[in-house]
KEVOVEX-114073 format. One record per atom (N, C-alpha, C): x, z, y. Coordinates in steps of 0.1 Angstrom, whole numbers, plus 5000, padded with zeros to 4 digits. Atoms other than C-alpha are relative to their C-alpha. Example, Ala and Ser with C-alpha at 12.3 -4.5 7.8 and 13.67 -1.06 7.14 Angstrom:
<pts>
500950004988/512350784955/500950005012/499150004989/513750714989/499250085011/
</pts>
This chain:
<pts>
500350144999/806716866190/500849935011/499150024986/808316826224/501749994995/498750035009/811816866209/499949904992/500150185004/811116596183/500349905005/500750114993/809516356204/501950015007/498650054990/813216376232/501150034980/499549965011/815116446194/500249815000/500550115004/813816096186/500449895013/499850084987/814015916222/501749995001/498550024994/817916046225/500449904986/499650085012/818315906186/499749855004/500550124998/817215556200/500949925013/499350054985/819115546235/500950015000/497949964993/822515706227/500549914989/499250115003/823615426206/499949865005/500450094991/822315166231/501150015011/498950024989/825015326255/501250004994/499050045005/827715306229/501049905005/499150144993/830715056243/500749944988/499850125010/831114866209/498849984991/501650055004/827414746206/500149874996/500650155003/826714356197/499149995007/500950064994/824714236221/499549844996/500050194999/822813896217/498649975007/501350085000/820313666229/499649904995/500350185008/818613336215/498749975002/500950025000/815913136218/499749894984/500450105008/813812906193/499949895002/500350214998/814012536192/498349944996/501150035001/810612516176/499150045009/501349954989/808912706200/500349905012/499850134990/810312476226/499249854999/500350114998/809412226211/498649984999/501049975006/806012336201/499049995018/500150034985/804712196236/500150095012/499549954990/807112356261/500150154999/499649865002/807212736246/500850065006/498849954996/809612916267/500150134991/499749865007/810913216246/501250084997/498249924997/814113466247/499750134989/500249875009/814613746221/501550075004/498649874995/817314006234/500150104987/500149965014/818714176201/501550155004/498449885002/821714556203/500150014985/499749985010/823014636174/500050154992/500749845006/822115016163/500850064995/499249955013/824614996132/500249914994/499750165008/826214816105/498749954996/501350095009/822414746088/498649985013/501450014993/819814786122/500649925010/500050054987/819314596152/499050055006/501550004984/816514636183/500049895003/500650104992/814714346194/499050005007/501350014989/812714266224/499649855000/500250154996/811613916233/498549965004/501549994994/808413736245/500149814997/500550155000/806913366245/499149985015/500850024986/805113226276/499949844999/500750164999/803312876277/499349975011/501149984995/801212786307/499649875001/500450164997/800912416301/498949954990/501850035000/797512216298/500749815000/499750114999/798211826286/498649914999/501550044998/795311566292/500749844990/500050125008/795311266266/499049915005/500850094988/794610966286/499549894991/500750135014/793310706251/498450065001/501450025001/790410926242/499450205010/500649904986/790311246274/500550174993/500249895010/791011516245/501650095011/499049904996/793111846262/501050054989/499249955011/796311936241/500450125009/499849874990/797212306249/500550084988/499849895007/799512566232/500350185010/499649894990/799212846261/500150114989/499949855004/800413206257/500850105007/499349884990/801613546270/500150104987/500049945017/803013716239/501750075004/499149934997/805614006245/500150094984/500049925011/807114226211/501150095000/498749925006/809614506197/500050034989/499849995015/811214526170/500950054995/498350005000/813914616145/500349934987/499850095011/815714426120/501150074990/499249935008/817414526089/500949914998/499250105006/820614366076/500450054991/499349935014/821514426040/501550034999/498250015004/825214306043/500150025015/499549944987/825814336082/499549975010/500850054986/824414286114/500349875003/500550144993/823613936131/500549924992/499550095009/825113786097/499450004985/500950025013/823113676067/498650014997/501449915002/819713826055/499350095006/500749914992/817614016077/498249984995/501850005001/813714146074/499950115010/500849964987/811914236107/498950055000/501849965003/808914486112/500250005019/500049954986/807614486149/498750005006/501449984996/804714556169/499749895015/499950114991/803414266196/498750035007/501449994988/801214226221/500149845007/500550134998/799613896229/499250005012/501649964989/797613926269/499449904995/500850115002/796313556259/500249914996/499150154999/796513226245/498749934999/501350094996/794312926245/500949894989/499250155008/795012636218/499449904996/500750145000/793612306216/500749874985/499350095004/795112066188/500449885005/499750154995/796411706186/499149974993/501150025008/794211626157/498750075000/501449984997/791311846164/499350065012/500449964991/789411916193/499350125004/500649835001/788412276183/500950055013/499049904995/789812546209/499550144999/500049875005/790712896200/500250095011/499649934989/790913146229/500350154993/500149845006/791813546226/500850065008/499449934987/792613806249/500550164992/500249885000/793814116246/500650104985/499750025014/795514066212/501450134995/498749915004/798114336193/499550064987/499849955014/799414456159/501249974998/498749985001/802314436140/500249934990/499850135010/804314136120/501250064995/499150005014/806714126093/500849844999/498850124998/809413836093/501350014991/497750015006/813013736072/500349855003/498950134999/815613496077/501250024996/498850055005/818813396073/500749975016/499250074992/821513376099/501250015000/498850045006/824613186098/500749985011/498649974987/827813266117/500749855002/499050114998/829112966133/501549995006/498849944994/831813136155/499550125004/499749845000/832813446165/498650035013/501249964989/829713416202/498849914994/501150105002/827513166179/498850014991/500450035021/825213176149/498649915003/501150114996/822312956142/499150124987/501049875005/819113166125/498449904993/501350085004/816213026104/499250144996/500449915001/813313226100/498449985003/501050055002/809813276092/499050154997/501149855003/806713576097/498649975002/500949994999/803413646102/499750105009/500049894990/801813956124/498350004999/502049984999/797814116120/500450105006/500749944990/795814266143/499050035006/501650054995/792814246165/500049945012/500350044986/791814076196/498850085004/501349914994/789614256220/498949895000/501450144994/787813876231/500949894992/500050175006/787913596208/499149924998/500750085002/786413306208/500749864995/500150125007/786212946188/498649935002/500850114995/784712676202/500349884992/499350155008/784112316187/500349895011/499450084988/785512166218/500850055013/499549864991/788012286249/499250025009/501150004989/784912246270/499250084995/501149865004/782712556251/498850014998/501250015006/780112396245/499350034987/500649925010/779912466209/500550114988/499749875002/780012836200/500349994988/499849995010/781512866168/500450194996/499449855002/782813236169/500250045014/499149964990/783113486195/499550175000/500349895002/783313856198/502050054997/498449945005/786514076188/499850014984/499350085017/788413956159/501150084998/498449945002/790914146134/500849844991/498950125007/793613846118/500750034993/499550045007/795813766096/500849845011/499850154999/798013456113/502149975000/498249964999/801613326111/500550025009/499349954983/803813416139/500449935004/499350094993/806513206142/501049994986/499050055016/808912986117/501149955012/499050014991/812212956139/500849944991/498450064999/815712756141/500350015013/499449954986/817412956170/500849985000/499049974999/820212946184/500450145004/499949864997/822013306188/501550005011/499150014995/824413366214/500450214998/499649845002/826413746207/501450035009/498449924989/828513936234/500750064989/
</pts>
């Protein structure tokens, strides 16, 4: 078992130290824009058809609507790994993504409704494809769209961000989408 297990570890790390890897990083425009998302996905290249990805999202902003008092909030702490397939070649064309995530928390408030959703403690594993298109030889631009279930240890649903009325709470398993991207990709 011991053999395997380092069998398996060197199969994952000695093409990482290879010296004609593809390196890239990119982030999402929608998550940015998705009030203030910061998010980075670091991506090697494995082979002509795999990649490795890491990346994470982080939000810690709290907006106060000064008409009628209502809190807008998309917080989060959301770290993953992954790997991505390419049919025709790495960081070019068609890819489908399986990866496992981990969520420590988020908190979300709408524009339109004053429900808020809290949940701690969150992890499982999503499924994603896209499309990305080589703009130059360090560029490409990436559309793309998944989901990811799991459980939360603590969730709650409230009908307001003040908690007053309990709609759900306890640990929760999901179903929700992940993330629908237009990244830019930058590739060493």
């Amino acid at each position: 078992m011991k053999r395997l297990l380092l069998i398996g570890v060197l199969g994952l790390i000695l093409p990482l130290t290879c010296g004609a890897q593809i390196w890239t990083v990119q982030t999402n425009v929608l998550d940015w824009a998705a009030l203030g998302t910061a998010n980075v996905e670091l991506g090697a290249s494995l082979s002509q058809h795999f990649s490795l990805v890491a990346g994470g999202r982080y939000n810690p902003w709290e907006f106060q609507d000064e008409k009628n008092d209502a809190i807008i909030r998309n917080q989060q702490k959301t770290a993953y790994l992954g790997v991505r397939y390419w049919p025709w070649y790495v960081n070019s064309g068609l890819w489908i993504a399986f990866k496992g995530q981990y969520m420590a928390s988020f908190s979300n408030t709408g524009i339109w409704r004053a429900a808020l959703k809290e949940g701690k403690n969150g992890y499982g594993g999503g499924l994603s494809m896209g499309y990305t298109f080589m703009l130059s030889k360090h560029f490409n631009f990436e559309l793309g769209a998944g989901a990811w279930a799991g459980v939360f240890q603590e969730y709650g649903y409230y009908g307001s961000p003040k908690k007053y009325d309990v709609r759900e709470e306890g640990r929760k398993t999901f179903i929700y989408p992940d993330t629908v991207s237009l990244s830019f990709v930058y590739v060493f």
